[in-house]
Steps between C-alpha positions, in 0.01 A plus 500: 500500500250380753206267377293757779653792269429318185107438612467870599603585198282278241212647780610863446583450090107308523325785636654759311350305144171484685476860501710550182204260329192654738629861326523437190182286467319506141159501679445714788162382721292676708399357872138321424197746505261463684320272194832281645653481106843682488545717168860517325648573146587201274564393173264219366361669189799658334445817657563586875135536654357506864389202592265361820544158659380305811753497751527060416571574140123441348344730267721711354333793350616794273382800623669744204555491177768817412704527236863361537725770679857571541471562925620173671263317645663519883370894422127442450422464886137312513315611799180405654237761611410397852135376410689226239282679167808719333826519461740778423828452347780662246494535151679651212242475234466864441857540453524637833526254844141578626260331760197330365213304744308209325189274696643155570267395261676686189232747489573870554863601425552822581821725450528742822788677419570712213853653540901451378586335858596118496163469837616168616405294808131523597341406823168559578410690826310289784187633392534514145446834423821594397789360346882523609767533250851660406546736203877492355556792287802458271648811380818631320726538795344307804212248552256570848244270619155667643279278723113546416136417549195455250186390523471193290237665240820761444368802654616690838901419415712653759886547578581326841 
């Protein structure tokens, strides 16, 4: 075999771990709000919580305090509100995968949805107002998935 062949290789084998590892990250993180700290999930407590930290790695903060869960933490999804002052994400604390939307400064948590669907992957529209997210219903014979929108006090929920 070439040593060209060999390189492109290690290159190809390389960037295939990057994404294996960028996957299957422990800690998801948000982009910085607009308060420029980037939320994500971690474990520093003995319990996985959402945590805030400056983009250089000062002041780490812990912005909830829920009780331990089985859902992985790659599944909790921490996501900024464009103003930088909440942030919605997944829980199972209920029993039931539901979306909950806390003030950065711990204050506030608030559980928006109230149903059997595993509501998974918030984003926040441009303005705020509402909140983007995908409802998988599990059922006897098939699962389905159900894109929807809710403001982030829980009201005005709607099928998309």
């Amino acid at each position: 075999m070439s040593r060209f062949r060999s390189i492109v290789r290690l290159q190809f084998a390389a960037f295939w771990i990057a994404i294996f590892l960028l996957l299957h990250s422990q800690a998801w993180a948000t982009y910085p709000g607009q308060n420029g700290r980037i939320a994500f999930v971690g474990n520093f407590s003995g319990t996985w919580q959402v945590y805030t930290i400056n983009p250089d790695g000062s002041d780490l903060f812990q912005v909830t305090n829920l009780p331990a869960t089985e859902l992985s933490p790659d599944s909790w999804f921490p996501n900024y509100s464009p103003d930088g002052q909440q942030i919605a994400f997944s829980h199972d604390m209920t029993g039931a995968v539901e979306l909950y939307v806390i003030n950065v400064d711990g204050t506030g948590l608030a559980q928006i949805t109230h149903d059997e669907a595993e509501n998974l992957f918030p984003q926040w529209s441009p303005d705020g107002t509402h909140i983007l997210f995908s409802a998988q219903y599990i059922g006897d014979r098939f699962d389905f998935h159900r894109l929807a929108t809710i403001r982030p006090d829980g009201s005005d929920r709607r099928s998309v």
